[in-house]
C-alpha positions as CSV (number, residue, x, y, z in Angstrom):
1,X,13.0,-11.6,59.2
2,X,11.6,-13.6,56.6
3,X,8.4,-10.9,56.0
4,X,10.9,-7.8,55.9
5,X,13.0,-10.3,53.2
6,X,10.0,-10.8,51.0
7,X,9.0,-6.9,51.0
8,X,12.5,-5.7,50.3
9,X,12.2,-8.6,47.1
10,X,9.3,-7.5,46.0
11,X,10.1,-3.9,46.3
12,X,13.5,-4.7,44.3
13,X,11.5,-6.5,41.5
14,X,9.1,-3.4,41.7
15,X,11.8,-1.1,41.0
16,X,13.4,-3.1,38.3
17,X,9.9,-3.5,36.3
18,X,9.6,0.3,37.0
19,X,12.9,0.8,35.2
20,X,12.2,-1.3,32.2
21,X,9.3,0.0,31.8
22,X,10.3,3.9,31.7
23,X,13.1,2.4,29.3
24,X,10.9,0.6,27.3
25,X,8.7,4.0,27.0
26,X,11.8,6.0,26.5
27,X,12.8,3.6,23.5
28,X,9.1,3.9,22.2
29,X,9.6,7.7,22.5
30,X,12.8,7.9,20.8
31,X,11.7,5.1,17.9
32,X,8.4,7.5,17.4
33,X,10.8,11.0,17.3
34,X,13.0,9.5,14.5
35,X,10.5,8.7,12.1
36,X,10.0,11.2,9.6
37,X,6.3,12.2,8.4
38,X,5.4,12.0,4.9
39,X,1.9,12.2,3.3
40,X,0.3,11.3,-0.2
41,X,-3.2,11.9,-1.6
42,X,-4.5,9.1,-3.6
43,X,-6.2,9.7,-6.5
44,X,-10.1,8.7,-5.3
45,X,-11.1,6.8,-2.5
46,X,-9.5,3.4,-0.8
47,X,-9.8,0.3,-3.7
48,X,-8.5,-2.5,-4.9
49,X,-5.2,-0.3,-6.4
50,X,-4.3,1.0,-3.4
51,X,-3.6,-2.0,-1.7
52,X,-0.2,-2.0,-1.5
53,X,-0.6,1.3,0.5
54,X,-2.3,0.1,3.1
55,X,-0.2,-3.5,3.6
56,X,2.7,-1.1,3.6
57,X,1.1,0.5,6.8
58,X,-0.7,-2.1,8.2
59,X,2.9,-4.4,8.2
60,X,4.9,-1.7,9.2
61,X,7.0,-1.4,5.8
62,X,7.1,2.0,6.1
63,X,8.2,2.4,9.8
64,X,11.2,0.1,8.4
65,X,12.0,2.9,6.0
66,X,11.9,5.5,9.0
67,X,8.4,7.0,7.4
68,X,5.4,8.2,9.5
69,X,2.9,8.1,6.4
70,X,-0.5,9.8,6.4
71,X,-2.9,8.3,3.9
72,X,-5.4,11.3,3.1
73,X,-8.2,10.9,0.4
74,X,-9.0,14.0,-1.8
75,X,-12.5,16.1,-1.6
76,X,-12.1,16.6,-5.4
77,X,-10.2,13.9,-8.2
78,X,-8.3,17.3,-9.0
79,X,-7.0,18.1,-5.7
80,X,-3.7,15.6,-5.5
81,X,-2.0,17.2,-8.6
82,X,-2.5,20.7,-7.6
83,X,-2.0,20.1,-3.5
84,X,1.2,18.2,-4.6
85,X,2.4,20.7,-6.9
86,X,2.1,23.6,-4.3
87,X,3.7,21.9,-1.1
88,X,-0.3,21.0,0.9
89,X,1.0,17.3,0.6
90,X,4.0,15.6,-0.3
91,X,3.0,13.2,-2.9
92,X,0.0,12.4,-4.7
93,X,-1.3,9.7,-7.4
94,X,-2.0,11.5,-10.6
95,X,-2.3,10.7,-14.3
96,X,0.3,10.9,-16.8
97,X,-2.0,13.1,-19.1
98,X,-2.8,15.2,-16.6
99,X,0.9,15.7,-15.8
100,X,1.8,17.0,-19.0
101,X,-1.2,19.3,-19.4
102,X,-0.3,20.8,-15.8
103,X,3.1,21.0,-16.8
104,X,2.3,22.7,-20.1
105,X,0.0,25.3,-17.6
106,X,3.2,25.7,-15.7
107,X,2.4,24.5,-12.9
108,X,5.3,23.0,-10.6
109,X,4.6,19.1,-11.0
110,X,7.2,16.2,-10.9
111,X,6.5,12.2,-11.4
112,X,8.3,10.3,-9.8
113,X,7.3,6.9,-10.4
114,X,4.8,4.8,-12.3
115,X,2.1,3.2,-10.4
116,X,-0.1,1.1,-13.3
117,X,2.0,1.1,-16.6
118,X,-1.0,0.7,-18.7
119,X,-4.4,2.4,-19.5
120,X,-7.7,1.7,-17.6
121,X,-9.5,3.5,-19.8
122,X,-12.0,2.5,-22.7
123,X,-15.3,3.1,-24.3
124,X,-18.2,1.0,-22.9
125,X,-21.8,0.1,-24.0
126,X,-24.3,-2.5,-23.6
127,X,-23.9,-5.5,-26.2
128,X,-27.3,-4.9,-27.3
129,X,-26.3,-1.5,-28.7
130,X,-24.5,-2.7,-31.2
131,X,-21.6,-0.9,-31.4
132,X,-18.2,-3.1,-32.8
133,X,-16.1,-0.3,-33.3
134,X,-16.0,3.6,-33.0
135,X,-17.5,3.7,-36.2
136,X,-20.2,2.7,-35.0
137,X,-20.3,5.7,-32.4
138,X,-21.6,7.8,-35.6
139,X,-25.2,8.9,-34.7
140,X,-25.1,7.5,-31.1
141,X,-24.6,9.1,-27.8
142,X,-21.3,9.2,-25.8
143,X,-21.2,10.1,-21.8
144,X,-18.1,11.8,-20.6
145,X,-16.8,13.1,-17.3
146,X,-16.3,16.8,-18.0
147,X,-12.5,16.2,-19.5
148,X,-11.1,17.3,-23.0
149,X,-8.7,14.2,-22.8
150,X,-12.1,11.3,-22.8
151,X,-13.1,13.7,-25.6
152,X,-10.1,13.7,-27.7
153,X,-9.9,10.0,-26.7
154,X,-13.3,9.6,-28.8
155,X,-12.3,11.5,-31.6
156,X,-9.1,10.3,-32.2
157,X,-10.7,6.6,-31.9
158,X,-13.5,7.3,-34.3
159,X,-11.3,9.2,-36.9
160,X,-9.1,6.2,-36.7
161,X,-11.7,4.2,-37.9
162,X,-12.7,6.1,-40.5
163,X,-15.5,7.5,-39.2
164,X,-17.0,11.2,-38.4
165,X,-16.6,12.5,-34.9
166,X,-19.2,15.1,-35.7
167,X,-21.8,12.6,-35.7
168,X,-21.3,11.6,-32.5
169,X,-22.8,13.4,-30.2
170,X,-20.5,13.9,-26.4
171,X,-22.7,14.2,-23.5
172,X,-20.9,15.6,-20.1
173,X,-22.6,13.4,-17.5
174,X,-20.2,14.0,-14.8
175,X,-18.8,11.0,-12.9
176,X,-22.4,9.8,-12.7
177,X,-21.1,6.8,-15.8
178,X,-22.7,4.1,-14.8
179,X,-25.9,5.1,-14.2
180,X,-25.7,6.9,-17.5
181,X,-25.0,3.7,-19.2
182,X,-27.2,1.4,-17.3
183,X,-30.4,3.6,-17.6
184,X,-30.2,4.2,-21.9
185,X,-29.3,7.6,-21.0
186,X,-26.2,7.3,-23.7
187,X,-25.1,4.8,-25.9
188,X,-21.9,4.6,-24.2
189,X,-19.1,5.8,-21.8
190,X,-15.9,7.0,-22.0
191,X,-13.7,7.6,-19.2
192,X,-15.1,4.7,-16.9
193,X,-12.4,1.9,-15.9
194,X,-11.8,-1.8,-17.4
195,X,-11.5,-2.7,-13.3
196,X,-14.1,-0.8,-12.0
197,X,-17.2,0.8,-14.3
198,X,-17.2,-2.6,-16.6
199,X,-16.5,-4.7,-13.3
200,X,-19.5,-3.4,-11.7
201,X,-21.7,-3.3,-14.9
202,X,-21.3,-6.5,-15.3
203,X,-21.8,-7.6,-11.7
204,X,-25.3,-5.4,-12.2
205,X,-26.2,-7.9,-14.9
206,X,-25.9,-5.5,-18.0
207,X,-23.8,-7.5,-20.5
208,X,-21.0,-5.0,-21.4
209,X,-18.6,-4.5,-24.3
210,X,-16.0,-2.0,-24.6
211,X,-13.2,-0.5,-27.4
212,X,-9.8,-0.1,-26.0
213,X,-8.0,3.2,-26.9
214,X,-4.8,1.9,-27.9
215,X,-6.4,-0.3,-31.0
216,X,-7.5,3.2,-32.8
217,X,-4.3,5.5,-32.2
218,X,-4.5,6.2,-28.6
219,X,-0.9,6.1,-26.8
220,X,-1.2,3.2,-24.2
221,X,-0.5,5.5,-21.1
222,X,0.8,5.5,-17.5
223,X,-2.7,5.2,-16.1
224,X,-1.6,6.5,-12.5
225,X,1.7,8.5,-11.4
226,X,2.8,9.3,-8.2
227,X,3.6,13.4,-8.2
228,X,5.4,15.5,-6.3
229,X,5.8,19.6,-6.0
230,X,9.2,20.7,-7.9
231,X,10.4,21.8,-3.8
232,X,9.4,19.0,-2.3
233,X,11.6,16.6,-4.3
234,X,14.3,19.2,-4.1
235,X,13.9,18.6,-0.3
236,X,12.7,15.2,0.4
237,X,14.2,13.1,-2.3
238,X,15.7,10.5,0.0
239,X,12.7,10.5,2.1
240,X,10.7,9.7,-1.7
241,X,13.0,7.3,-2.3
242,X,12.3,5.5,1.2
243,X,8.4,5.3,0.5
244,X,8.6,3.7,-2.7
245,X,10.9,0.8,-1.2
246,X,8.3,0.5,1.7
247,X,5.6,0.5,-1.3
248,X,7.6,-1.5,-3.7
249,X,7.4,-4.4,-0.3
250,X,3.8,-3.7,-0.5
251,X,3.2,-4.2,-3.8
252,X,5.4,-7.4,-3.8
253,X,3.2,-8.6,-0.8
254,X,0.0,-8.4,-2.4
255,X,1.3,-10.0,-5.4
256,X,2.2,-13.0,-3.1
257,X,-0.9,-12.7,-0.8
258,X,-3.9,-11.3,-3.0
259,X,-6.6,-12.4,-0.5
260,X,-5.0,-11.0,2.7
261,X,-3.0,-8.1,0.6
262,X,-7.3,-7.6,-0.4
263,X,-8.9,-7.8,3.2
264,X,-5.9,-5.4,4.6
265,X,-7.7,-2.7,1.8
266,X,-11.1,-3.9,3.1
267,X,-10.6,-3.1,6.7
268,X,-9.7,0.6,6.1
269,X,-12.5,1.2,3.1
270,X,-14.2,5.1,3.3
271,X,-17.1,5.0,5.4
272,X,-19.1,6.8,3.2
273,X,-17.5,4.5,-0.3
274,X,-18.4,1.2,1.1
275,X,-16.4,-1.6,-1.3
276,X,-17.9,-4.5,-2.6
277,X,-15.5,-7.8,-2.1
278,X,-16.3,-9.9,-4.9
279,X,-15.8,-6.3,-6.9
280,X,-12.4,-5.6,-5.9
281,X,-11.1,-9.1,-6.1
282,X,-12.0,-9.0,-9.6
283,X,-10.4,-5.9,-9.6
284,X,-7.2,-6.7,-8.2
285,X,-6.8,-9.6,-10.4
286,X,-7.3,-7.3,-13.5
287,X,-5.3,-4.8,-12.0
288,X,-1.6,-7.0,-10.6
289,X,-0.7,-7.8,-14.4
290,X,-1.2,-3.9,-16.0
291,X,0.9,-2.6,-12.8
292,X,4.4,-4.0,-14.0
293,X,6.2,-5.4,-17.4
294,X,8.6,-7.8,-17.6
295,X,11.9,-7.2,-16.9
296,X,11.4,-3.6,-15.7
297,X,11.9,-2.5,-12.0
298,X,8.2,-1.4,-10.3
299,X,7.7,2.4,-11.1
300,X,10.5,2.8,-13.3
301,X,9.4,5.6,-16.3
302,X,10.4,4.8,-19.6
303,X,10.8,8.6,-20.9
304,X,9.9,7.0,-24.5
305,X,6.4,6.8,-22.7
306,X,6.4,10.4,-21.4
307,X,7.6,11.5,-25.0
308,X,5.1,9.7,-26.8
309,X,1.9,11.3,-24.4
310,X,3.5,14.6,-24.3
311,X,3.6,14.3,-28.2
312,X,0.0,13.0,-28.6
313,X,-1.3,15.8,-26.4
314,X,0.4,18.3,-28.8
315,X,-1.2,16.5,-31.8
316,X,-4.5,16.7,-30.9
317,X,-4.1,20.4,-29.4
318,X,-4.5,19.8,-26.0
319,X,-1.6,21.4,-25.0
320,X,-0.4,24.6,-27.4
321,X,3.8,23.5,-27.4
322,X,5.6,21.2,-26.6
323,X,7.0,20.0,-23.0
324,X,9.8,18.3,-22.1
325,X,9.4,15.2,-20.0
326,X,13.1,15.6,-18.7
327,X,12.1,18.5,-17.0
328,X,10.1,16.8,-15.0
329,X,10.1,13.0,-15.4
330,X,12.5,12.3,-12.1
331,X,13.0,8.8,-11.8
332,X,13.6,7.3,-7.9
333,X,14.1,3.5,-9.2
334,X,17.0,2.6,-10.9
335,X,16.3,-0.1,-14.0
């Protein structure tokens, strides 16, 4: 009695875990189902300002907001724009000059929020070149990466100072900066990033100076933009909306926890873009204050920003009229 007692227990118990388990599996299912899938294309591959991306993911941030999120790197730093633009993803980081230039091409592109409020770019040199302001640039080599923007950049910087941007001779050397630099190859670089290019440099042991834009006339920009296609806001607005919330956590957490907010980046670095720890600390730390101003909401766009670039670009002919930023400035965060 006491044997057929125990089986018929243990096949009740066996029967019950059976239940909870297709319910649990069922719940799983249905949980999986409601989350909706939206992808972005950052801007270069995973570092130290992407953080927030990945602790989003990694702490389930954006499973709170409902959002299955694919993280997808570009093949080419022109890809997000145009693949965001046409529909390929759903957002992308961009740049705010390149926004109004593709804008002013026609092409389809919406920002919806700013990611770093403030420009990464500057001119860079050795000490020992002797270069103290763009002046100085008169007679001396300048390596770019292939863009009329680091050109104008240079010319707007040197006329500024009263110098002659004839005399300065621009040299495209691609993305390859820092071995352009390093090696006497030019005099300096443009394009190259205060929390990347000088980071590194310096790290290298080449004592590095640089020139910031915004002391000789440049516009102090939106460094990076999150885009979207014209459609896809139409369409996915509230779903937008829901990813910078999960982000905005993100951001907030690394902010909080910089060192774990730092390894959570490390643990998903590109295979082939292995990151250098002591490099992107220094990074983030650079990078936390330029990302937000006081007593604005994270990513809100001032459209006195967006009027200013769009302005510039005009100025110094980069763009042939004029663009509106209302057109497509459309702002997810409330200040």
């Amino acid at each position: 009695m006491k044997k057929w007692l125990t089986i018929s227990m243990i096949s009740l118990l066996t029967l019950v875990l059976a239940s909870c388990n297709t319910e649990s599996q069922t719940n799983n299912t249905e949980q999986s189902e409601e989350l909706e899938s939206l992808s972005i294309m950052l801007d270069w591959y995973p570092n130290a300002v992407h953080s927030a991306f990945y602790v989003a993911q990694e702490k389930g941030f954006f499973e709170e907001e409902g959002l299955d999120v694919n993280i997808e790197m570009p093949a080419d730093t022109n890809d997000p724009l145009k693949l965001a633009a046409t529909g390929k993803v759903d957002l992308a980081i961009s740049y705010q000059n390149q926004t109004v230039l593709a804008r002013a091409e026609g092409i389809p592109v919406v920002s919806v929020a700013a990611f770093v409020r403030h420009s990464l770019d500057s001119i860079m040199m050795k000490k020992e070149v002797g270069i103290k302001s763009p002046k100085d640039l008169e007679g001396k080599s300048v390596g770019y990466p292939s863009s009329i923007i680091s050109e104008q950049v240079v010319k707007a910087m040197v006329k500024k100072d009263g110098g002659d941007f004839d005399n300065v001779t621009m040299t495209d050397v691609s993305w390859d900066l820092i071995p352009a630099v390093a090696t006497d190859k030019v005099d300096a670089i443009v394009g190259g990033y205060i929390n990347h290019e000088y980071v590194l440099l310096n790290k290298e042991g080449y004592e590095m100076e640089l020139l910031k834009p915004s002391d000789y006339g440049v516009p102090d920009n939106y460094e990076l933009v999150i885009v979207t296609g014209e459609d896809t806001f139409e369409e996915k607005q509230k779903q937008i909306t829901k990813f910078w919330n999960a982000l905005t956590k993100g951001q907030q957490f690394v902010k909080d926890h910089p060192e774990e907010g730092l390894q959570i980046l490390l643990d998903h670095e590109n295979e082939d873009s292995a990151l250098n720890e002591a490099v992107e600390k220094e990074s983030l730390e650079i990078l936390l204050p330029l990302m937000e101003e006081e007593g604005i909401p994270f990513g809100y766009q001032e459209m006195e920003r967006w009027n200013t670039a769009a302005d510039w670009l005009l100025e110094t002919g980069m763009i042939e009229k004029q663009v509106d930023p209302n057109e497509f400035v459309k702002n997810i965060v409330s200040k």
